[in-house]
C-alpha positions in Angstrom: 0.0 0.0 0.0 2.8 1.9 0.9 5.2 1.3 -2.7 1.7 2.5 -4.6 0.8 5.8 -2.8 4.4 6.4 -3.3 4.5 5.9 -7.1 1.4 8.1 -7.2 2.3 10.7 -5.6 5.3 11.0 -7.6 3.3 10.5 -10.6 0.9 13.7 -9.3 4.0 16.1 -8.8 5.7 15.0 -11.7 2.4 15.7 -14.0 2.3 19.4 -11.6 6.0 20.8 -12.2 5.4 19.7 -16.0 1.9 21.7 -16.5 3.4 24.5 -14.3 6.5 24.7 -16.4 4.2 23.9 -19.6 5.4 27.8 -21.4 8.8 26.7 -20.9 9.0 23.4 -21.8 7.3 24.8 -25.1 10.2 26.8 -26.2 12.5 23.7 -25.7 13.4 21.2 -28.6 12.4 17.8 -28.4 15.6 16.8 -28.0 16.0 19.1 -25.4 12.9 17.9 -23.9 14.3 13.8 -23.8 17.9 15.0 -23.0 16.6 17.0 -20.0 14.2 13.8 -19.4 17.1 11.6 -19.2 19.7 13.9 -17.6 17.3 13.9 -14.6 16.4 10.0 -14.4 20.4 9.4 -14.6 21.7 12.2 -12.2 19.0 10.4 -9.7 19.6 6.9 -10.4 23.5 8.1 -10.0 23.3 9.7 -6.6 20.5 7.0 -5.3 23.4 4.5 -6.2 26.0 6.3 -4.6 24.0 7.3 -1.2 22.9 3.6 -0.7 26.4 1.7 -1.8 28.8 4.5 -0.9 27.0 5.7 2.1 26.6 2.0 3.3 30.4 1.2 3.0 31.2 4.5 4.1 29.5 4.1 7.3 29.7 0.2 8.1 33.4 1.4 8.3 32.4 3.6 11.9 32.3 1.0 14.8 29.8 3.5 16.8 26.5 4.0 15.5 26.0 7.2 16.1 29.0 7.8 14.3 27.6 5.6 11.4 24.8 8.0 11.3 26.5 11.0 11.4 28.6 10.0 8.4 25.4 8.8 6.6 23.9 11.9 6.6 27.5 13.6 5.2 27.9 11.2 2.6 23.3 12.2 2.1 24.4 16.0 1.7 27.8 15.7 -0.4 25.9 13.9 -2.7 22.8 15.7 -3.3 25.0 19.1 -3.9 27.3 17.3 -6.4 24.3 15.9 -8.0 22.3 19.0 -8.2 25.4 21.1 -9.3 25.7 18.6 -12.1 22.2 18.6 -13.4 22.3 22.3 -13.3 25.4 22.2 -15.2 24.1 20.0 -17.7 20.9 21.2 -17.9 22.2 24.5 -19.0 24.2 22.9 -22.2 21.3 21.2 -23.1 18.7 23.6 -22.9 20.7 26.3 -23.7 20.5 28.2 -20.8 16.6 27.8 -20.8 16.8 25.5 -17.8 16.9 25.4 -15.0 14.9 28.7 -13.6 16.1 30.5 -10.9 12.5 29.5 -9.3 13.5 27.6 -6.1 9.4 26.8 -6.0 9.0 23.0 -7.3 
């Protein structure tokens, strides 16, 4: 019950930024539009990979748990910036500066 109220309420804010971006996403190529597709789905499949390995091996090295969290949580952080500075990075050569907006809303 769980896995399914997860997948759609991905699905619902997903389908939201898309109509609220809608103007935008018009002015884009459709190449732009499946290279910013996939530069998204691969930037998260990236850093969900390297939070759960890396951040697993990383931490099942500290003997104290607390620790283990604590160093979690650092390799959590590290890898969302470096992921988030990459998509924005690439997001700009593909879109041509169109994307992404300086809009922190989602």
């Amino acid at each position: 019950m769980k896995d399914s109220l997860i997948v759609v309420l991905s699905i619902v804010v997903v389908t939201y930024i898309i109509y609220k971006n809608r103007i935008k996403l018009k002015e884009l190529t459709k190449f732009q539009i499946l290279g910013t597709g996939f530069t998204y789905l691969a930037v998260a499949c990236i850093g969900g990979f390297i939070i759960y390995y890396g951040g697993n091996w990383v931490a099942g090295k500290m003997p104290n748990l607390f620790f283990k969290y604590i160093i979690f949580l650092v390799v959590i952080c590290i890898t969302l910036y470096l992921c988030v500075s990459v998509l924005h990075k690439l997001l700009r050569k593909i879109t041509s500066g169109k994307l992404p907006t300086n809009n922190h809303d989602c």
